[in-house]
N, C-alpha and C positions, 0 to 999 in steps of 0.2 A: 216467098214462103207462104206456105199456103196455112191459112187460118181456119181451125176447129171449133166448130160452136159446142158448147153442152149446155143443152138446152131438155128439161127433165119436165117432158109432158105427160102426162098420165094416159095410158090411154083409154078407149072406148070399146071393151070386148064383145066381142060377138054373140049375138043368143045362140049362136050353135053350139059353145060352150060347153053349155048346161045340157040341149041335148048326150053331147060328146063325151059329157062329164071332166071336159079338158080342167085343169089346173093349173093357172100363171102364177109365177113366181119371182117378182123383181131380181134380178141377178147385175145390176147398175142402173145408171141413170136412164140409158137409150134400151133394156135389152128386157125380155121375159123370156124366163125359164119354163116351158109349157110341158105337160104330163099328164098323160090318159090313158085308159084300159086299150091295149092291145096296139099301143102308137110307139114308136121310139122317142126318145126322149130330143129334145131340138130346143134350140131357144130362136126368138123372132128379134132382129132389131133394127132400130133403122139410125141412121147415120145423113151430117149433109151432106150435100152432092153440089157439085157445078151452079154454080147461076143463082143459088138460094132455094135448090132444088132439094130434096130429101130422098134416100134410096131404103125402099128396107129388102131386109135381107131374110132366108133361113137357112139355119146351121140345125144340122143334123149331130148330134152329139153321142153316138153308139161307137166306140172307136175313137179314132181319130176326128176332131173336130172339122165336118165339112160346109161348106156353101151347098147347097144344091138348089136355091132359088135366090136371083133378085131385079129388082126393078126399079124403077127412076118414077115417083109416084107425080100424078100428073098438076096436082097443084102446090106451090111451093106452101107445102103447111104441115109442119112435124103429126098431125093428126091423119091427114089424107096417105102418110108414108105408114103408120102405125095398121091403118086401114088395108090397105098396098099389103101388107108383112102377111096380115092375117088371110088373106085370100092366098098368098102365095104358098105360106103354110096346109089348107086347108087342100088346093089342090095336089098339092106334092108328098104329101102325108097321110091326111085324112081322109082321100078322095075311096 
């Protein structure tokens, strides 16, 4: 049986941000709820993965709740997956 960590780290947002005017919004332990002019609305979250690994994920939330990006971040460390989220975010949304 496979074992789930919850492990509630804060993350480190991005200064593109503020360019972006983006808006996070804690929506659980692992997930933000992000929102900005002229962006669909998505939440970013990351989850553990394999081996002590961390994956983050984005969900595109217009509709039906989708995946449309994720990734296996490359240092096992809930901050480096939060990192990983934001960039995946960033090109699949905000690019």
């Amino acid at each position: 049986m496979e074992r789930r960590l919850s492990v509630k780290v804060r993350p480190i947002l991005p200064f593109w941000f503020r360019q972006r005017q983006i808006q996070a919004e804690p929506v659980g332990e692992n997930a933000l709820r992000l929102q900005g002019p002229n962006l669909p609305p998505c939440e970013v979250r990351i989850e553990p993965g394999e081996n002590g690994n961390w994956r983050g994920l984005v969900v595109r939330l217009d509709g039906e709740p989708q995946v449309i990006a994720s990734g296996t971040a490359v240092e096992p460390h809930p901050q480096s997956a939060w990192q990983l989220a934001f960039e995946l975010y960033r090109k699949s949304v905000v690019n």
